[in-house]
MIROMAR-209886 format. One record per residue: residue number from 1; x, y, z of N, C-alpha, C in turn. Coordinates in pm, whole numbers, plus 50000, padded with zeros to 5 digits. Layout:
N
<n NUM n.u X n.v Y n.w Z ca.u X ca.v Y ca.w Z c.u X c.v Y c.w Z>
...
//
This chain:
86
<n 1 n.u 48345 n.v 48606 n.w 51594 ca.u 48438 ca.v 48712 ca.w 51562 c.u 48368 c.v 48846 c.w 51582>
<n 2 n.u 48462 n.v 48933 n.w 51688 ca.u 48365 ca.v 49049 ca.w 51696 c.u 48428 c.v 49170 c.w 51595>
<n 3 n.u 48375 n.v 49270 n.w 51561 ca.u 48352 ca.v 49363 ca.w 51498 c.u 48573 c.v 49433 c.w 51488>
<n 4 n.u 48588 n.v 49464 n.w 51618 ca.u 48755 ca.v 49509 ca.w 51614 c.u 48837 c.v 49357 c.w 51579>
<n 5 n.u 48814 n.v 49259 n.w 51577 ca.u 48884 ca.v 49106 ca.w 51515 c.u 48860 c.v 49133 c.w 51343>
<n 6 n.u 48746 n.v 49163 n.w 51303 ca.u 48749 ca.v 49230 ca.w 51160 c.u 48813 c.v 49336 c.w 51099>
<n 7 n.u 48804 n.v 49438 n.w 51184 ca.u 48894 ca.v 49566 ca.w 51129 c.u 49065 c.v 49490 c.w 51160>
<n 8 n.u 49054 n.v 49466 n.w 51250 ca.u 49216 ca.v 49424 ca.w 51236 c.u 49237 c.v 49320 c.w 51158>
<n 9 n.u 49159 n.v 49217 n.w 51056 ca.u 49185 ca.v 49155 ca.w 50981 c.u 49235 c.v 49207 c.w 50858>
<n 10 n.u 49118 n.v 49309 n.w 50845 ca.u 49122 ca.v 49391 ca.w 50713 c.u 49244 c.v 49474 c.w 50696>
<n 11 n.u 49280 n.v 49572 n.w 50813 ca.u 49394 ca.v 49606 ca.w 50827 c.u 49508 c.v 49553 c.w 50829>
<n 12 n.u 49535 n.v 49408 n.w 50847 ca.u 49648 ca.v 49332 ca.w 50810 c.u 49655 c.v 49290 c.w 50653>
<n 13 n.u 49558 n.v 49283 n.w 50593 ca.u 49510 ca.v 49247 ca.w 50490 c.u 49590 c.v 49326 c.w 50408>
<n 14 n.u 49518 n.v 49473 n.w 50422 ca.u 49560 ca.v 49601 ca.w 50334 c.u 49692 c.v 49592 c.w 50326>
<n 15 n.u 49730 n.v 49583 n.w 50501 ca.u 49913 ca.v 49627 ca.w 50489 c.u 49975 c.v 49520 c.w 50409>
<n 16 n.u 49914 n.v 49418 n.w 50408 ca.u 50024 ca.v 49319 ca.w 50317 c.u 49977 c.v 49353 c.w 50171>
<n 17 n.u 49885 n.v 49397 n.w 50121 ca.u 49859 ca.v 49447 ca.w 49971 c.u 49965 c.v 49545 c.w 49935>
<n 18 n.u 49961 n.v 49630 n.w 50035 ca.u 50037 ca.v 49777 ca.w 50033 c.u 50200 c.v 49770 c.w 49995>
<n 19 n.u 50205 n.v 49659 n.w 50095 ca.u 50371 ca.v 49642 ca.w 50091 c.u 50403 c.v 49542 c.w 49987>
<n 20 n.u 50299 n.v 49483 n.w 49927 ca.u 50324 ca.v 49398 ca.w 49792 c.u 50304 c.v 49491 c.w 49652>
<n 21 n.u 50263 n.v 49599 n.w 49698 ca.u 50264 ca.v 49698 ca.w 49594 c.u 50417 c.v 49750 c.w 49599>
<n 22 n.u 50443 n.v 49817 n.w 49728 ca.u 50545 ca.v 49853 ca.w 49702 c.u 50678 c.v 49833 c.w 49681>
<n 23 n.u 50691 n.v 49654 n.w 49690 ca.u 50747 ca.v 49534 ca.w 49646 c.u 50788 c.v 49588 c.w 49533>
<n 24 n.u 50646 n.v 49512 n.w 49486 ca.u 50638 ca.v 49469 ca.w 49311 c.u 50689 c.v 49599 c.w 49256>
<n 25 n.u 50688 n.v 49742 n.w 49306 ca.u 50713 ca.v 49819 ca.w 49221 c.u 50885 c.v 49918 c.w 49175>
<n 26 n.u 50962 n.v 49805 n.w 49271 ca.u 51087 ca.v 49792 ca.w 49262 c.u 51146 c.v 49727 c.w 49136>
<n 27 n.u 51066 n.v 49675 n.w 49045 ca.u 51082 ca.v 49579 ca.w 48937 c.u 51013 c.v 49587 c.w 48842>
<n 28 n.u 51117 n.v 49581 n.w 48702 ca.u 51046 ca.v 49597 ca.w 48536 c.u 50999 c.v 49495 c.w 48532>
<n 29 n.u 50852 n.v 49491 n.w 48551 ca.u 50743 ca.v 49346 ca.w 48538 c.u 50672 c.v 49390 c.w 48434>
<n 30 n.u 50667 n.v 49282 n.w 48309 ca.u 50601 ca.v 49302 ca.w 48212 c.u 50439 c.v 49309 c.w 48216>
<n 31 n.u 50332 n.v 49377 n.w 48179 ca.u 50235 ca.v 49382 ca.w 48201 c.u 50126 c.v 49256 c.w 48179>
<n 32 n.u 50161 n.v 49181 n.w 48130 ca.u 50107 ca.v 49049 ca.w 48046 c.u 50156 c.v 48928 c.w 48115>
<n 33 n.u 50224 n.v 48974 n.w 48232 ca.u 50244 ca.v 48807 ca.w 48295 c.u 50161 c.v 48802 c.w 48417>
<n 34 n.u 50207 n.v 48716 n.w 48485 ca.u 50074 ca.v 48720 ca.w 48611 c.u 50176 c.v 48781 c.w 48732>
<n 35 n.u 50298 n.v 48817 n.w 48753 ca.u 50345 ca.v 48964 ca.w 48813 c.u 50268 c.v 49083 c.w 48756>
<n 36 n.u 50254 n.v 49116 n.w 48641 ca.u 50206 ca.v 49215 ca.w 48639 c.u 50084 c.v 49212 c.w 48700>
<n 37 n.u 49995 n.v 49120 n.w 48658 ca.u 49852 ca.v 49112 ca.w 48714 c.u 49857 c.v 49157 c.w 48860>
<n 38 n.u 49923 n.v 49076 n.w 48931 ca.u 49931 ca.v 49046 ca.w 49071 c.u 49937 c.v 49210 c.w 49106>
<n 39 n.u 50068 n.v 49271 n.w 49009 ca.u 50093 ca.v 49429 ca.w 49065 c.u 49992 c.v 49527 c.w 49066>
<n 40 n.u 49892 n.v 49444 n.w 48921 ca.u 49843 ca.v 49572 ca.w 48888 c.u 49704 c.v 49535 c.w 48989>
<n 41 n.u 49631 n.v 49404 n.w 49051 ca.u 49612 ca.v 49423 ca.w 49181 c.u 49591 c.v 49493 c.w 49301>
<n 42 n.u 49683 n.v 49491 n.w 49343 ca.u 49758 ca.v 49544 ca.w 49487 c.u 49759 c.v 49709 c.w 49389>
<n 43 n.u 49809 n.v 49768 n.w 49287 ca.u 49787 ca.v 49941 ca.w 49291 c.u 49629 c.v 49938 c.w 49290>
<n 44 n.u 49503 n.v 49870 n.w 49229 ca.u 49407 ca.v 49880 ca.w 49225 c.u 49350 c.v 49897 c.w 49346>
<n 45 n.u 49364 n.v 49781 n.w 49420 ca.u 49322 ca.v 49793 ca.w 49567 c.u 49369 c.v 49871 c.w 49673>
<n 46 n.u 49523 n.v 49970 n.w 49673 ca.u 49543 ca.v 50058 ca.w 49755 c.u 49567 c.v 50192 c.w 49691>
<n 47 n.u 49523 n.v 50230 n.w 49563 ca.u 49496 ca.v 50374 ca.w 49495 c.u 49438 c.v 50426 c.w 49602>
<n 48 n.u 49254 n.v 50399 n.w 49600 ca.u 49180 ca.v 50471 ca.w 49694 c.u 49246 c.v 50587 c.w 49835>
<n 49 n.u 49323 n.v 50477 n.w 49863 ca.u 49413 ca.v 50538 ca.w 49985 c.u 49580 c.v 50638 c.w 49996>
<n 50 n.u 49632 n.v 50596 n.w 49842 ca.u 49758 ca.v 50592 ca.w 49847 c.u 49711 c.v 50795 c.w 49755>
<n 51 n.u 49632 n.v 50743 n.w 49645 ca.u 49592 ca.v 50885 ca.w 49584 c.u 49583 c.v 51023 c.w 49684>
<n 52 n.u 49478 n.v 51014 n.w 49772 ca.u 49459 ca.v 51143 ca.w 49858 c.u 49549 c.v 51213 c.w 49897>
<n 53 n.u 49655 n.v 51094 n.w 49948 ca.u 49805 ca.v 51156 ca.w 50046 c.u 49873 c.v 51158 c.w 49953>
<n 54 n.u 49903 n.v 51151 n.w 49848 ca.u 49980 ca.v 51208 ca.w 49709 c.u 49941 c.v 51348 c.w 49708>
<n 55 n.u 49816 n.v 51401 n.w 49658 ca.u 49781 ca.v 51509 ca.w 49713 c.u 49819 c.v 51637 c.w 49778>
<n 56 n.u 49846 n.v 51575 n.w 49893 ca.u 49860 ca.v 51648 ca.w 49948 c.u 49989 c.v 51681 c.w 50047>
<n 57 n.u 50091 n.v 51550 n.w 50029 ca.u 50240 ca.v 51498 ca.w 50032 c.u 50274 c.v 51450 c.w 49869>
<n 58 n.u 50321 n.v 51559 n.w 49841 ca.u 50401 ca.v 51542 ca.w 49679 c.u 50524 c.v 51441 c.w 49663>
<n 59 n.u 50578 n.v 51351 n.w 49602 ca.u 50629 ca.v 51272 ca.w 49580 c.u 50799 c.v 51344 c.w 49593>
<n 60 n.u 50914 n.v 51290 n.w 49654 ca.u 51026 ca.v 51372 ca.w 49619 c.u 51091 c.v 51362 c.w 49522>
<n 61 n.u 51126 n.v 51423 n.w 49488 ca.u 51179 ca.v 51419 ca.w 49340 c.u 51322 c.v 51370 c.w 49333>
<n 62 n.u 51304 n.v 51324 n.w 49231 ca.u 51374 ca.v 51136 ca.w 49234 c.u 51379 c.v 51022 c.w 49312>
<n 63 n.u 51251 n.v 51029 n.w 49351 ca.u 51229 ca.v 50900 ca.w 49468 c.u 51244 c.v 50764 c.w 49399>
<n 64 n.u 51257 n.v 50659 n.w 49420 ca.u 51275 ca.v 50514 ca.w 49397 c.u 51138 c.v 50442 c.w 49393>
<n 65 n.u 51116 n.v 50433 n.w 49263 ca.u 51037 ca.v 50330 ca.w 49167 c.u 50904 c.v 50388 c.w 49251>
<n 66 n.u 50835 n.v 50491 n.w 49301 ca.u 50734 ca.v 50543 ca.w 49374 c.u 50727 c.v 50511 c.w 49506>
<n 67 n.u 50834 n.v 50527 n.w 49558 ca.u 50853 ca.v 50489 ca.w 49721 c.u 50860 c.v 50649 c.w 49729>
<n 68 n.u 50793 n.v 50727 n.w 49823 ca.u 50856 ca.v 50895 ca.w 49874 c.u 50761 c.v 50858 c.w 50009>
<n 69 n.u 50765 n.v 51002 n.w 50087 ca.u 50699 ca.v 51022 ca.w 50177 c.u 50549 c.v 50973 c.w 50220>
<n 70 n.u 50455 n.v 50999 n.w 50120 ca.u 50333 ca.v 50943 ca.w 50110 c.u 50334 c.v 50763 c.w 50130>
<n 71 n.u 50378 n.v 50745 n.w 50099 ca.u 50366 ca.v 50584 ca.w 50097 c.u 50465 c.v 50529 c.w 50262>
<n 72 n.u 50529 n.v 50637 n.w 50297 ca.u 50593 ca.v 50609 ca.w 50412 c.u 50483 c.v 50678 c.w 50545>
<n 73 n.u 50441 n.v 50778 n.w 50504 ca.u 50299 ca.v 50827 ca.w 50594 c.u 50218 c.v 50712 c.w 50629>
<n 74 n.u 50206 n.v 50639 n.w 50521 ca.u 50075 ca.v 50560 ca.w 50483 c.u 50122 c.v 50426 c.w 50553>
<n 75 n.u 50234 n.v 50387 n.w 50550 ca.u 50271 ca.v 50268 ca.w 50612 c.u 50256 c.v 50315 c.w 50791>
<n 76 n.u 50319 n.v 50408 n.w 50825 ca.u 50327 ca.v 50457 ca.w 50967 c.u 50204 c.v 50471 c.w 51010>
<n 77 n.u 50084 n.v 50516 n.w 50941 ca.u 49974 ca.v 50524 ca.w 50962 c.u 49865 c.v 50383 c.w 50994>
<n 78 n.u 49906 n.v 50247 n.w 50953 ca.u 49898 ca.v 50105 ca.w 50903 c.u 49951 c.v 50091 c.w 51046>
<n 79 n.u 50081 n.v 50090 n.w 51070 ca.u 50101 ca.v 50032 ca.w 51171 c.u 50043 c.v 50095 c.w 51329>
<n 80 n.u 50041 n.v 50242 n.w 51305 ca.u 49970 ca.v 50277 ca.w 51406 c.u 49799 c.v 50230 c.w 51456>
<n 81 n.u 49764 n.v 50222 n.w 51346 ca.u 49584 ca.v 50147 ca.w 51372 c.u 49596 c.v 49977 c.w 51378>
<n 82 n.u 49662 n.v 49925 n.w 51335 ca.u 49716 ca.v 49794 ca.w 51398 c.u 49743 c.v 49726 c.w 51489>
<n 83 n.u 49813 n.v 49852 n.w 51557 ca.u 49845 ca.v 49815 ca.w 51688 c.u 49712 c.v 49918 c.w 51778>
<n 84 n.u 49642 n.v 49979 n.w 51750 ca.u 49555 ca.v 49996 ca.w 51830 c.u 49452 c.v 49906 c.w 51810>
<n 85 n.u 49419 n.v 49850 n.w 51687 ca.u 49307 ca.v 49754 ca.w 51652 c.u 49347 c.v 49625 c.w 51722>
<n 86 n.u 49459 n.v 49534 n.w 51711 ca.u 49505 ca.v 49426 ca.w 51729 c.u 49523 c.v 49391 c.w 51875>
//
């Protein structure tokens, strides 16, 4: 396995964390079951990334369960290195 077979692993990886975040976060999941776990997961592992572009793309106001612009940047951004990695 060479070096771009890894990044594009990882990058498929992420995007399915990402979009299981933004799944799970369509739904009152109690914190104490293993949905929550699972959710609280997937925000752990794509904060790093999802934080910055919050930043600096502000959320719209009244967006749906934390779906706004940033998280739609961030997906477009996923699929664009995907398909250059893959």
């Amino acid at each position: 396995m060479n070096v771009s077979e890894i990044l594009c692993v990882a990058v498929l990886l992420f995007e399915f964390v990402f979009l299981l975040r933004l799944v799970l976060s369509f739904f009152p999941i109690q914190p104490d079951t293993t949905w929550g776990a699972i959710r609280s997961m997937s925000v752990a592992a794509t904060e790093p990334v999802v934080m910055p572009v919050r930043r600096v793309v502000p959320p719209l106001p009244g967006a749906m369960a934390g779906f706004g612009i940033a998280e739609l940047l961030i997906l477009i951004a996923l699929q664009i290195v995907a398909q250059i990695l893959c």
